[in-house]
C-alpha positions in Angstrom: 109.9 -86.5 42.7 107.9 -84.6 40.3 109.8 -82.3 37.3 109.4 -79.4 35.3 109.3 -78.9 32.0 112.1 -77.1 30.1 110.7 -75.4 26.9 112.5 -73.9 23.9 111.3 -69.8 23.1 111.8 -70.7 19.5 109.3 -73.4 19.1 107.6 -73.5 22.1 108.1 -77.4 22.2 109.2 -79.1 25.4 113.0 -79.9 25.4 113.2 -81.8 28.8 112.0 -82.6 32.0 113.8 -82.2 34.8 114.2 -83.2 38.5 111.6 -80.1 40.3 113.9 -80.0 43.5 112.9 -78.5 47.2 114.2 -77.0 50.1 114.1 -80.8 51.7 116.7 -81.7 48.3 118.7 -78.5 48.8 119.9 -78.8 52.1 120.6 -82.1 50.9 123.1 -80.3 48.4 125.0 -78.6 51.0 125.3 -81.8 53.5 127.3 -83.3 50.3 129.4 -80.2 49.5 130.1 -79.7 53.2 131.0 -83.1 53.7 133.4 -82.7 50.7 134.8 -79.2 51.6 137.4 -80.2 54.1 139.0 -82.4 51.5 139.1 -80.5 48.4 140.4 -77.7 50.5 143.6 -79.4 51.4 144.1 -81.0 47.8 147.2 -79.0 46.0 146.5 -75.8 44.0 148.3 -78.0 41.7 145.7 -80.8 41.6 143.0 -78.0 41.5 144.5 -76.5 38.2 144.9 -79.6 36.3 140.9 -80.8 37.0 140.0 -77.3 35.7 142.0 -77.2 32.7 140.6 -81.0 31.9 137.7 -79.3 32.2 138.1 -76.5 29.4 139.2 -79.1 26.9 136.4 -81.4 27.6 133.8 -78.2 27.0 136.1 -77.7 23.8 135.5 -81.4 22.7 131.8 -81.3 23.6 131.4 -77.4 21.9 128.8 -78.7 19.3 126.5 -80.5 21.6 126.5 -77.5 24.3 126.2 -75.2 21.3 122.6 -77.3 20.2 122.1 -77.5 23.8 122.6 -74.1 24.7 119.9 -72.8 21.4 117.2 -75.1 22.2 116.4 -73.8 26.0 118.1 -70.6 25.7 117.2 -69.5 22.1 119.9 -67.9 21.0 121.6 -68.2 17.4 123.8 -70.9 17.2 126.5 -68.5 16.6 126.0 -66.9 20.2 125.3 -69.9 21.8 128.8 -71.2 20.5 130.3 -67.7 21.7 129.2 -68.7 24.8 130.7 -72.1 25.2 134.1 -70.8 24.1 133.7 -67.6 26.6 132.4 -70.1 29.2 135.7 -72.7 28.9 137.7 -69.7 28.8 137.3 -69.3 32.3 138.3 -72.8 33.3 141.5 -72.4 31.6 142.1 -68.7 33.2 141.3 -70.1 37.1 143.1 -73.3 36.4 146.3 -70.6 36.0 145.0 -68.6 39.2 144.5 -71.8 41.2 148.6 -72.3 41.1 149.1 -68.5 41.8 147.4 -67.8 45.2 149.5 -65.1 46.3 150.3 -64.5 50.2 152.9 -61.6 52.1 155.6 -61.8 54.2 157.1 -58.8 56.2 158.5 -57.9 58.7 156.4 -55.3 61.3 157.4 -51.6 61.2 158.2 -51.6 65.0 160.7 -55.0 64.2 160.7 -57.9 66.7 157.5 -59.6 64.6 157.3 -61.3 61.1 153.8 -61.2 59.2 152.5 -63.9 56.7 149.4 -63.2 55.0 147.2 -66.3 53.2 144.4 -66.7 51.6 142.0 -69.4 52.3 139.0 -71.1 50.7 135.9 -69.4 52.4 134.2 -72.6 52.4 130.3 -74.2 50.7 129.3 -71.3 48.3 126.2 -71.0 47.1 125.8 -69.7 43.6 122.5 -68.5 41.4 123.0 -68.0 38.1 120.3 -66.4 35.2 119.3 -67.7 32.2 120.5 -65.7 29.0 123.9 -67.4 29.4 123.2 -71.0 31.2 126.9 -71.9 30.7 129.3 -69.0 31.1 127.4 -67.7 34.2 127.9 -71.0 36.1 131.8 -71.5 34.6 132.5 -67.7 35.3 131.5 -68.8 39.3 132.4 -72.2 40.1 135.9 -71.5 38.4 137.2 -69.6 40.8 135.5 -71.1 43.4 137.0 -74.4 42.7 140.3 -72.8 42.3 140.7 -71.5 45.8 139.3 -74.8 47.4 135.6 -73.9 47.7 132.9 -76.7 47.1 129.7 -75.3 45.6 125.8 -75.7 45.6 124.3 -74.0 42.2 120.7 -73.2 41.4 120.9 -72.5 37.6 117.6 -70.7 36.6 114.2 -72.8 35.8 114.6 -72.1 32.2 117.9 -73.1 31.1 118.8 -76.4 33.7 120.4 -78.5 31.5 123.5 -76.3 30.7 123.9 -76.5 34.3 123.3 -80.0 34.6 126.2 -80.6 31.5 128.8 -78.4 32.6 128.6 -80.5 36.2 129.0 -83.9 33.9 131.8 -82.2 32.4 133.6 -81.1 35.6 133.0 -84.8 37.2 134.3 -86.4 33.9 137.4 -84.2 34.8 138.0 -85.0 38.3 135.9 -83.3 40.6 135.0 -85.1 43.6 131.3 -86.1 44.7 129.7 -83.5 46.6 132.4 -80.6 45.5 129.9 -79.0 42.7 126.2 -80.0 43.7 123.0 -78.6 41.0 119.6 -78.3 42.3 116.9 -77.5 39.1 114.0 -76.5 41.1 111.5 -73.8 40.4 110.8 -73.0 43.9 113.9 -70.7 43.6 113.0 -68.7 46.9 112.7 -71.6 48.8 115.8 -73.1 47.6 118.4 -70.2 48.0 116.6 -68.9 51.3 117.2 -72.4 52.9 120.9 -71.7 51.8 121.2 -68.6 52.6 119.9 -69.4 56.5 122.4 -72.5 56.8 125.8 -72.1 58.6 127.5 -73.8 56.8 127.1 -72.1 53.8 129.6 -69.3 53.7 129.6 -68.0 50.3 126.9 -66.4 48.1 127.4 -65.2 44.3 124.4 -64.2 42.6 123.6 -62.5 39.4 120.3 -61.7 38.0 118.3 -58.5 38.7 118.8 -55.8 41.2 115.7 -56.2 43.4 116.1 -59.5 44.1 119.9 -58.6 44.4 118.8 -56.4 47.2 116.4 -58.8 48.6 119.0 -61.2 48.9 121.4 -59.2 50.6 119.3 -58.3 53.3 119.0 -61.9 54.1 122.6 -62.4 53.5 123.3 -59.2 56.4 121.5 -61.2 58.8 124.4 -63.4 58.9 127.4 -61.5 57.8 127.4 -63.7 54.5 130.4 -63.1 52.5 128.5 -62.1 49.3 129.3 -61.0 45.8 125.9 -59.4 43.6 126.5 -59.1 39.6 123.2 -56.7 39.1 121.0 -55.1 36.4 122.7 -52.6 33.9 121.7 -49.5 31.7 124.0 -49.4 29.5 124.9 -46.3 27.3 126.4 -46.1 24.3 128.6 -42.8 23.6 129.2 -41.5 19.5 131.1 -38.6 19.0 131.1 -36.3 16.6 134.8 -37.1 15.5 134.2 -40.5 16.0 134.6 -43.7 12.6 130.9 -44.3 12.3 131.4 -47.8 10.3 133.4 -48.7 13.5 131.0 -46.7 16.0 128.0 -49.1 14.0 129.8 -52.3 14.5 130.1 -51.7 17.8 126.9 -50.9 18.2 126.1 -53.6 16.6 127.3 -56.2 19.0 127.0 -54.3 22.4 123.3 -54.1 21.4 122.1 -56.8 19.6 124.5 -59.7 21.1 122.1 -62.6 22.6 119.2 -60.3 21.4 119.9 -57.5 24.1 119.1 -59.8 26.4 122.4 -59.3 28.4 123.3 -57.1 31.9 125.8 -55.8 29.3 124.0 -54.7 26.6 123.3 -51.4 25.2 120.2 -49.8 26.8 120.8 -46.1 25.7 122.4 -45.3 22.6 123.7 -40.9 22.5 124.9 -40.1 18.8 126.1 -36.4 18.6 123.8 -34.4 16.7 125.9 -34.0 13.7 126.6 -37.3 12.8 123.1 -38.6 14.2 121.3 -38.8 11.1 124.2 -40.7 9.1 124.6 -43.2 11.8 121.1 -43.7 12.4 120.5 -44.9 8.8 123.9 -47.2 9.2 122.4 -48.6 12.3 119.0 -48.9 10.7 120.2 -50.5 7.5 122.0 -53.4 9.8 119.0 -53.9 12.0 116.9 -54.1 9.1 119.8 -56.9 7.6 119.3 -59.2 10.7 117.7 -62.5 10.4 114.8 -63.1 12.7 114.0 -66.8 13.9 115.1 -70.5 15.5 118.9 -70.7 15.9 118.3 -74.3 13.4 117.3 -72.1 10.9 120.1 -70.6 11.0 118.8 -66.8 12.2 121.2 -64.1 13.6 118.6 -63.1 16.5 116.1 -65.7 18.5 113.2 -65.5 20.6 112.9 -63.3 24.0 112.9 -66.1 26.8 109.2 -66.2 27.2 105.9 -64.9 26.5 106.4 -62.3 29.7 109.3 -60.7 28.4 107.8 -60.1 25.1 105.3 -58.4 26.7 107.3 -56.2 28.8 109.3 -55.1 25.7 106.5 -54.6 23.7 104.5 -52.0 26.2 107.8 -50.8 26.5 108.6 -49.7 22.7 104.3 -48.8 22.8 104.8 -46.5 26.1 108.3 -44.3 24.3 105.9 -43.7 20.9 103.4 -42.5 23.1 106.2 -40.3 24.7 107.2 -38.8 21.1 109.4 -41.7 19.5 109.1 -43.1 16.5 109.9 -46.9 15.0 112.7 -45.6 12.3 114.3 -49.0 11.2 112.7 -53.0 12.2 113.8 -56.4 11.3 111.0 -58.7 9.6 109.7 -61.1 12.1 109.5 -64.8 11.0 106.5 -67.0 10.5 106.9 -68.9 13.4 105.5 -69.6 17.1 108.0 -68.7 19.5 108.6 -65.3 21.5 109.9 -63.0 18.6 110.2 -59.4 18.8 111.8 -57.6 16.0 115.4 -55.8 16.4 114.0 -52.1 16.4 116.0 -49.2 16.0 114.0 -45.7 18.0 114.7 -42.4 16.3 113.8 -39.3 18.5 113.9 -40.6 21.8 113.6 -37.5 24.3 116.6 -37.6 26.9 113.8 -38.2 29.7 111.9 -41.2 28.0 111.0 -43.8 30.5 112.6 -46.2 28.1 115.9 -44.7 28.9 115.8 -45.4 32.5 114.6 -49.4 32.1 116.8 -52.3 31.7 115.0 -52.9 28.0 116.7 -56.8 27.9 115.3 -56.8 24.0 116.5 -56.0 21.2 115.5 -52.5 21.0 118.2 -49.2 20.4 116.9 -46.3 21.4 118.6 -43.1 19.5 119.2 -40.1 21.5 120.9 -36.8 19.8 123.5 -34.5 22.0 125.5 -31.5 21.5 126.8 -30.6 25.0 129.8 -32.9 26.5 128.9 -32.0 30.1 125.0 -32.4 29.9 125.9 -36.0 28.0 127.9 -37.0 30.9 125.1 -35.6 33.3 122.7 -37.8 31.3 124.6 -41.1 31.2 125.2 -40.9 34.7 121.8 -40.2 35.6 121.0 -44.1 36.5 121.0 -46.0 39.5 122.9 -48.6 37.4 126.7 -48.3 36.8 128.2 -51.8 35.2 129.0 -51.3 31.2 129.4 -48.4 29.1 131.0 -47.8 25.6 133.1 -45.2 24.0 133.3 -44.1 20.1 135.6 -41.2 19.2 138.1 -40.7 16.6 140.7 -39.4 19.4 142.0 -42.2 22.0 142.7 -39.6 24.5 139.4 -38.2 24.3 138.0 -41.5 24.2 139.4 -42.3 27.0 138.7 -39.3 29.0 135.1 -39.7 28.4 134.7 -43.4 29.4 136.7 -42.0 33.0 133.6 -39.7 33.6 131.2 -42.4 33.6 130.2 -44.1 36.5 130.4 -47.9 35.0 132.5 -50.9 36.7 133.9 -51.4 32.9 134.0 -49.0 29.7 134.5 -50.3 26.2 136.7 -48.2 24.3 136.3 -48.0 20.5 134.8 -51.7 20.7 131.4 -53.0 21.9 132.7 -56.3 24.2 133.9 -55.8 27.5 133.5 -59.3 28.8 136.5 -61.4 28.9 138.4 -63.6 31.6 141.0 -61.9 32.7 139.5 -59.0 33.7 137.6 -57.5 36.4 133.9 -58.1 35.6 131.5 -55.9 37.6 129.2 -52.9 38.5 129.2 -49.6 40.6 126.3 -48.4 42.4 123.2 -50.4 41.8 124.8 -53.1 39.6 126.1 -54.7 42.3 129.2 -55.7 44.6 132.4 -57.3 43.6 134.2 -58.3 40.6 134.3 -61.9 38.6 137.2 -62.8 36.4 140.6 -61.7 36.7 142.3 -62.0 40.3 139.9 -60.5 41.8 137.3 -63.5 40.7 139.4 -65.7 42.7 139.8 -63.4 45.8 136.0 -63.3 46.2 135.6 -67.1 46.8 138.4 -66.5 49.6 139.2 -65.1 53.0 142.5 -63.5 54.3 144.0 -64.6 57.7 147.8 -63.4 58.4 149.7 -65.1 61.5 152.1 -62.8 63.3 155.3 -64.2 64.3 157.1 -63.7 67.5 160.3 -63.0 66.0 163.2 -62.2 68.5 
């Protein structure tokens, strides 16, 4: 079988080879996890919750090598990259809870003589596809849940970041999982793999997330046979600053919802609106913490790391170029390191016109482009004036007001005085072009099942 090569955006060295799998290998994949499904099906919600919960506290034991592992083919600090790992046990711990709790009705029909029970069942070999800026949580935040309703899985993990994949299945056997329940193809003939997938019958599942086009290109292969499918998409998110609002607080936030895993996250901070009269102080906060961060390899110990590759540092760079062209100007930089890898310096935009191109592109950099407002109403129009709808985030000194803003924005999840909205137990997702569904929470688990009620002749 012939590999592929697995190199670190720091250093540009070659981490590890791995297995280049094919369509041939990943039908393979789901011949094992279909085998396996009507087994692990029928195995207690019980049994189910104590494999997973093995599972967080082996990803606890082994935080330090998935932390390494995470920085050398992702890039990321080590203190993200170990953010990650907790993040990504988190959600065995939260679905080994759910798997114990799956719910169901019983009623009695309005016009009497019939009882109704409602259940929810495993919907059966789901495939999943997960991105590459965070290898482990992205896998852990879908095969989770889709263990804990009874699901066996197949998961592509992207071409750059395998061997997160490829440790989190270790850690899941290591636990209990039977062979053929959780199946990882590395392949970089992704098309080929998750279209062979996709066209098998018995796959009855697919959770992707990764970028809206091929989001939409995967759904209209997925309507051709009524696949059960759940789409975590592109964001654009916008940050909101009032004029009321604690700017050391509103900076922080910033802070993180931009510059967490170097921007590179569906989450992240894309359009930063400051009201006019506090824009100048809280531009020369913001700039004065960009300019603070450390640029370079996560074993150097540097706050921000490389882009993934040479292509994205392209694509953020023409993309800085085309908004000076368009009237912005570079008001606050990190300093880049001496180094080979993909580094782009944090960058703060001053002036950005409320039409730059930059404002309608998922930037995935660390870039923060500053736009001034004065008028509520024309903000709101602004913000929602994207085909993207997943995060936004909310400063203001009053709650209430806070809180009425973030309910005029058209985003799946609003952060409120804080820049994280990620976290198990709620409802992760998108409106409009960010996609379909929700992972985490409940409704994470309701997505890898399907509902059947029986009604009961009841004289």
């Amino acid at each position: 079988m012939t590999t592929f090569r697995v190199e670190d955006p720091a250093t540009l060295e070659v981490v590890a080879e791995v297995p280049d799998q094919g369509v041939d290998e990943a039908r393979t994949a789901v011949d094992r996890a279909a085998l396996a499904f009507p087994e692990w099906s029928l195995t207690s919600p019980r049994f189910r919750s104590d494999v997973l919960r093995r599972a967080h506290e082996l990803m606890l034991r082994d935080r330090d090598e998935l932390t390494t592992l995470i920085a050398r083919e992702n890039g990321k600090s080590l203190a993200d990259a170990a953010a990650e790992v907790g993040y990504a046990a988190e959600f065995f711990r939260w679905f080994s809870e759910e798997a114990v709790r799956p719910g169901g009705e019983y009623g009695e029909a309005p016009a009497g003589g019939v009882r109704t029970l409602v259940s929810h069942r495993p919907v059966g070999v789901a495939a999943l596809v997960t991105p590459w800026n965070f290898p482990a949580a992205m896998a852990t935040r879908k095969i989770a849940p889709a263990l804990a309703a009874g699901c066996t899985v197949v998961l592509k993990p992207a071409a750059e970041t395998p061997l997160t994949a490829l440790a989190v299945a270790r850690i899941l056997a290591e636990a209990g999982v039977p062979d053929g329940v959780v199946e990882v193809v590395t392949t970089t003939d992704a098309a080929g793999v998750v279209s062979a997938w996709l066209e098998d019958p018995r796959v009855r599942k697919v959770s992707f997330t990764g970028s809206t086009g091929v989001g939409r290109a995967l759904l209209h292969q997925a309507a051709d046979r009524v696949l059960n499918a759940s789409m975590e998409l592109g964001g654009n998110a916008p940050v909101v600053v009032t004029e009321d609002a604690d700017l050391d607080a509103a900076v922080a936030g910033t802070m993180i919802a931009k510059f967490r895993n170097g921007g590179q996250a569906c989450t992240a901070a894309n359009r930063i609106y400051v009201h006019s009269d506090v824009a100048f102080d809280f531009l020369a906060r913001l700039g004065a913490e960009v300019e603070k961060l450390t640029v370079g390899p996560a074993v150097d110990g540097a706050a921000i790391g490389p882009v993934i590759s040479a292509a994205a540092l392209q694509r953020i760079t023409a993309a800085v170029d085309l908004a000076v062209r368009e009237g912005a100007r570079i008001s606050h930089r990190a300093q880049l390191p001496d180094a080979p890898g993909h580094f782009y310096p944090p960058t703060v935009l001053a002036g950005v016109a409320p039409d730059a191109t930059i404002l309608r592109e998922e930037i995935f950099g660390p870039v923060a482009p500053v736009v001034a407002w004065d008028d509520e109403d024309e903000l709101v129009r602004l913000v929602n004036d994207s085909e993207y709808g997943l995060a936004a985030y909310v400063f203001a000194g009053e709650l209430g007001r806070a809180i009425r803003l973030g309910e005029r924005i058209d985003a799946g999840m609003v952060g409120i005085n804080r820049g994280l909205v990620s976290d198990p137990s709620a409802p992760f997702g998108g409106v409009k072009q960010s996609g379909l569904g929700r992972e985490g929470a409940r409704d994470g688990l309701r997505e890898f099942q399907e509902t059947q009620y029986l009604s009961v002749d009841w004289p």
